[in-house]
C-alpha positions as CSV (number, residue, x, y, z in Angstrom):
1,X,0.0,0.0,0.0
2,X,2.9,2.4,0.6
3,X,4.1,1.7,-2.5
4,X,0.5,2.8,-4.4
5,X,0.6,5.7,-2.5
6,X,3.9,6.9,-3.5
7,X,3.1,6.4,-6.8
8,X,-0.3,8.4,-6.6
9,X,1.0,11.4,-5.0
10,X,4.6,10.8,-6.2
11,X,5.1,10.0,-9.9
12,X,4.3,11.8,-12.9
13,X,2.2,10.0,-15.5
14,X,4.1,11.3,-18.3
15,X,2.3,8.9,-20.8
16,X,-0.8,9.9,-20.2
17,X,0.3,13.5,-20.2
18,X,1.9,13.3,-23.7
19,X,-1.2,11.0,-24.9
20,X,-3.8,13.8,-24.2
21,X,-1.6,16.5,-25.6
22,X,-1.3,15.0,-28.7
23,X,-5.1,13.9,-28.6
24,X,-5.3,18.0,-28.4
25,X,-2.6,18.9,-31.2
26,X,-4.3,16.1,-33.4
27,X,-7.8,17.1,-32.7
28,X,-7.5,20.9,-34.2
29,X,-4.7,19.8,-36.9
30,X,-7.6,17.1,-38.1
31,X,-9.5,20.6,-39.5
32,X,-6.2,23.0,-40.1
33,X,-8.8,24.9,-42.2
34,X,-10.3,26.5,-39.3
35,X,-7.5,26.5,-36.8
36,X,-4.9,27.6,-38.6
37,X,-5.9,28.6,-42.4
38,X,-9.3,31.3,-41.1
39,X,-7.1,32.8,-38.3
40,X,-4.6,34.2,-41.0
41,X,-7.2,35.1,-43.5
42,X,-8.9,36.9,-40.4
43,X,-6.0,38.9,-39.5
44,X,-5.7,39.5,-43.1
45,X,-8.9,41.1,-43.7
46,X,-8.3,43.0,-40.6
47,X,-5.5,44.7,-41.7
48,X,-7.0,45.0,-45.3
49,X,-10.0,46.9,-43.8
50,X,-7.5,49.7,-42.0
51,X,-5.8,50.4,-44.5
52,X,-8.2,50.8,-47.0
53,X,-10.3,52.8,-44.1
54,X,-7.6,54.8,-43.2
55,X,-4.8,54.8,-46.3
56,X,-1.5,57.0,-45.7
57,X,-3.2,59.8,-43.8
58,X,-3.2,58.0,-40.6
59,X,-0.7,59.8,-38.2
60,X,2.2,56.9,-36.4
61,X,1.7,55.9,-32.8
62,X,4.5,56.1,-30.9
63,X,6.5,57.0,-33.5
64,X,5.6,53.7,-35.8
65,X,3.4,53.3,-39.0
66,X,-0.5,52.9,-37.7
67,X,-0.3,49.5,-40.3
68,X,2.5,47.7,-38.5
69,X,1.3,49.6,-35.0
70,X,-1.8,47.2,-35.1
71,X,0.0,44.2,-36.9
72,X,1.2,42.8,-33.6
73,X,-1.5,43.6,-32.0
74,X,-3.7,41.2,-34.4
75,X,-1.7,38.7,-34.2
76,X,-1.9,38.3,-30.3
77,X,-5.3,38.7,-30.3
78,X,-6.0,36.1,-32.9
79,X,-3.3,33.9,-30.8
80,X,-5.5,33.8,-27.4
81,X,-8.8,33.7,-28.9
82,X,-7.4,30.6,-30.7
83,X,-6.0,29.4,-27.0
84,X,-9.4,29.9,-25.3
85,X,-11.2,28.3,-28.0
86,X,-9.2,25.4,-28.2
87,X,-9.7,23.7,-24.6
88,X,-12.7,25.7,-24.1
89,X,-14.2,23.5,-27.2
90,X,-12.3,20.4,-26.3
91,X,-13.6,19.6,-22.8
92,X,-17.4,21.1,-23.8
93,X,-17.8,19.1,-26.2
94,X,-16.7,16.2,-24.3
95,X,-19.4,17.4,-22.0
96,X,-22.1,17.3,-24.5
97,X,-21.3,14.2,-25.9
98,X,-20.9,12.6,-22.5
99,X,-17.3,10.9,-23.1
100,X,-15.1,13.5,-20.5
101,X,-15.1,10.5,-19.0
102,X,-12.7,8.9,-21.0
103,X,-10.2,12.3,-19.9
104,X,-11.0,12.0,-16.0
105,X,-11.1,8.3,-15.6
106,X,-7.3,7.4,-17.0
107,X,-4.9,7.5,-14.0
108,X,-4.5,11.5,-14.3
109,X,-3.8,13.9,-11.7
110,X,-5.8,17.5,-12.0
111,X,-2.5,19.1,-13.0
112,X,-1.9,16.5,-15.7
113,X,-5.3,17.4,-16.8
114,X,-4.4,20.7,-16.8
115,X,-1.0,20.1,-18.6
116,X,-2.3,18.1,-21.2
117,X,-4.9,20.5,-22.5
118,X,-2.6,23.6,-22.5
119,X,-0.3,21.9,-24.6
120,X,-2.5,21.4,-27.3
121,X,-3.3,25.4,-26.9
122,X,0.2,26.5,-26.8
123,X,0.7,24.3,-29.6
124,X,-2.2,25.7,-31.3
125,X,-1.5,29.2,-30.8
126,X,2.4,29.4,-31.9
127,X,1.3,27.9,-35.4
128,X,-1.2,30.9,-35.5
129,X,1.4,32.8,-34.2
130,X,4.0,31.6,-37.0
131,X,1.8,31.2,-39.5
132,X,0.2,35.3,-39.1
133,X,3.8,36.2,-38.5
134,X,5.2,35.1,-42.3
135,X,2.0,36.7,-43.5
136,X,3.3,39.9,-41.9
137,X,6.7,39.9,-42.8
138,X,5.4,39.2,-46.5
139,X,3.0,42.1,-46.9
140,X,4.7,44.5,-44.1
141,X,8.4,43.3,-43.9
142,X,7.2,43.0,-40.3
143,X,10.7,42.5,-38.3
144,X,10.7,40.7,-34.5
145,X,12.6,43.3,-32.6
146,X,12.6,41.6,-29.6
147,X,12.6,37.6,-30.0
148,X,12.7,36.5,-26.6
149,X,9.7,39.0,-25.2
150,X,7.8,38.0,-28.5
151,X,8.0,34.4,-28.1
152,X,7.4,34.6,-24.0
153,X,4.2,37.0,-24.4
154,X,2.4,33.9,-27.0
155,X,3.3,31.4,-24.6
156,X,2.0,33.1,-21.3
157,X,-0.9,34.2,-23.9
158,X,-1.4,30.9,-24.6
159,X,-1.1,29.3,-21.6
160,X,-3.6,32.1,-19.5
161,X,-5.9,32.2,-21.8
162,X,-6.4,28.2,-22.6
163,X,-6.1,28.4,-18.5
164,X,-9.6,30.5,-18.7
165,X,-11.3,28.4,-21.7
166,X,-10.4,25.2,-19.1
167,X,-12.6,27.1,-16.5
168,X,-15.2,28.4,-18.7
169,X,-15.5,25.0,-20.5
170,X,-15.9,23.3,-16.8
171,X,-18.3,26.1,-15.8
172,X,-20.9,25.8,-19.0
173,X,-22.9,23.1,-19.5
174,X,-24.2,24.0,-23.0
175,X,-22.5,25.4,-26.1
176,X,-25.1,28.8,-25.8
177,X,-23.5,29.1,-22.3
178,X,-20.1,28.7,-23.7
179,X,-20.7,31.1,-26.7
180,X,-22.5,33.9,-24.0
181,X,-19.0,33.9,-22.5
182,X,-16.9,34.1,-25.3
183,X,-19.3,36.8,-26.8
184,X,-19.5,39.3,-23.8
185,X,-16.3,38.3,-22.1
186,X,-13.5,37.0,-24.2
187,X,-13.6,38.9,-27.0
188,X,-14.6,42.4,-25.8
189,X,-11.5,41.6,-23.8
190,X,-9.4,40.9,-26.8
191,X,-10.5,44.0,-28.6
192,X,-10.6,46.4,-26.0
193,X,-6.9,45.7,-24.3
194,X,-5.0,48.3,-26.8
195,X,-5.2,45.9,-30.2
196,X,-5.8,48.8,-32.2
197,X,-5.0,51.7,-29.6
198,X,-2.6,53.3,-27.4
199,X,-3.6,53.2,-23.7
200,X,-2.2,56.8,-23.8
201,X,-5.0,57.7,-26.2
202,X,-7.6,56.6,-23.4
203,X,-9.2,59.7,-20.3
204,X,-7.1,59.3,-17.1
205,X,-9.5,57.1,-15.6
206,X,-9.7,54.1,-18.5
207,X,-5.9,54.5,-18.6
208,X,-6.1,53.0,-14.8
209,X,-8.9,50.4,-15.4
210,X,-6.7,49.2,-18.3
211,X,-3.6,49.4,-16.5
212,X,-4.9,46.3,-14.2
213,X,-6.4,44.4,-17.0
214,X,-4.2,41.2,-17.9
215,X,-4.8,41.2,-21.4
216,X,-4.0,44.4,-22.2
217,X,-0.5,43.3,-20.9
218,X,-0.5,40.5,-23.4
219,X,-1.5,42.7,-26.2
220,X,1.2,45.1,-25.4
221,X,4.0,42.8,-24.5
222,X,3.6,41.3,-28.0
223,X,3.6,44.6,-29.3
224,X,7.1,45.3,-27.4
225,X,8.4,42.4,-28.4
226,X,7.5,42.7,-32.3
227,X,8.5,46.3,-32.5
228,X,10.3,47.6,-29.4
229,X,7.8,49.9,-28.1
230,X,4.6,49.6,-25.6
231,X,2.9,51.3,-23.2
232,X,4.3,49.6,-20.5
233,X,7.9,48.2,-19.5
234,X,7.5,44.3,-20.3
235,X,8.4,43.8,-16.7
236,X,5.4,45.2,-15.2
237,X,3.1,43.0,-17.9
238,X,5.1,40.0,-16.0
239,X,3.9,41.7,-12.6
240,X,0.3,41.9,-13.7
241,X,-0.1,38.4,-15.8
242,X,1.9,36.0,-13.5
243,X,-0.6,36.3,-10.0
244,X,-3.5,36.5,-12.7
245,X,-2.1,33.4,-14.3
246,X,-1.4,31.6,-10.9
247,X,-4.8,32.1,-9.6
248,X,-6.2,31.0,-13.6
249,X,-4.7,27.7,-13.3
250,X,-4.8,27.3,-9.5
251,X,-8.7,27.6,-10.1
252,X,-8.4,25.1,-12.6
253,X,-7.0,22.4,-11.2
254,X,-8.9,22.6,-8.0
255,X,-12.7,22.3,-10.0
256,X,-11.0,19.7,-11.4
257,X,-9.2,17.9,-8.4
258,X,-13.2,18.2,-6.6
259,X,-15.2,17.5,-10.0
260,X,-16.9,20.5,-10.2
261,X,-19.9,20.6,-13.0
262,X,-17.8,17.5,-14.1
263,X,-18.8,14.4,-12.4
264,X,-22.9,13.9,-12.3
């Protein structure tokens, strides 16, 4: 009995942490179409609708060209909607279909759980990443000034928000309660955290509000790290998204550690 014991709370199931992440990778590379091929043709039109709204005569922000200004922007905000989307869909439609099941029953801690399903996002979300990235550099001769900052802000992206589709998936029951949060939560989140503004551009008092919102950090760390300039030192993002991430994940794994809205 000791023995079982110390291999419960011990060992690290690393097969069965591997097997669901590649269950994830495979499950959204089975339909590239829509995970990887329609988030570049988004960002694409996005970018195709500014300029053609705005042409030439659109002054720089902070001292760089409003086009690649909101090119980095884009791209994160493509990346975590991609991230949320892509545990939040795996483990609701598990839900639906009544085969999570087969995820909880496998000797799996919660953290393994956990593990397993953000790997499929980060996975996800630095093809996205890539792929938006070459379209970029093609059209704009968008440069990475910063590689390091550019290629941590995707992954903590990544990892926070497929840390809040894992809650939201475990909270909703339903695929309308799952598209009520992504519509009035995720992405006015995603478009109102400085994608296609400067925080400086915002009254004193939304300059504040945004200041302690963890996605505007992501938004502008990517921007640092794609052009050298943000509103905020990188540092401070860390400051801001690390205890948000911490308490994402923390939250995670303890619904799924009791079986919250997951065991009937």
């Amino acid at each position: 009995m000791q023995d079982i014991g110390v291999r419960r709370f011990g060992a690290v199931n690393w097969l069965g942490m591997q097997t669901l992440g590649l269950r994830e990778i495979r499950r959204f590379m089975s339909v590239w179409q829509q995970t990887v091929l329609a988030p570049l043709i988004t960002a694409g039109l996005f970018l195709t609708v500014f300029a053609l709204a705005f042409g030439k005569g659109r002054a720089p922000v902070m001292g760089v060209d409003f086009l690649h200004f909101i090119a980095p922007g884009i791209l994160m905000m493509t990346v975590i909607q991609n991230a949320f989307a892509n545990t939040s869909s795996s483990i609701v439609i598990a839900k639906v279909q009544g085969n999570i099941v087969d995820t909880l029953m496998p000797p799996l801690a919660p953290w393994e759980i956990m593990v397993g399903y953000l790997v499929g996002a980060v996975a996800r979300s630095l093809l996205v990443a890539f792929v938006i990235w070459v379209g970029l550099f093609i059209t704009l001769s968008q440069g990475v000034a910063h590689p390091f900052w550019a290629l941590t802000w995707v992954v903590l992206g990544a990892v926070f928000l497929g840390g809040l589709g894992i809650l939201a998936a475990i909270f909703a029951d339903k695929f309308d309660q799952m598209a009520a949060i992504t519509n009035f939560i995720i992405t006015p989140l995603s478009f109102l955290s400085g994608t296609f503004y400067s925080a400086k551009a915002l009254p004193p008092a939304f300059q504040i509000l945004t200041h302690y919102n963890p996605v505007f950090y992501l938004i502008d760390g990517a921007r640092y790290g794609f052009l050298g300039v943000s509103d905020a030192p990188p540092w401070q993002g860390l400051l801001v998204v690390l205890p948000a991430l911490v308490v994402v994940l923390g939250l995670g794994w303890y619904w799924l550690r009791i079986g919250y809205r997951m065991k009937s």
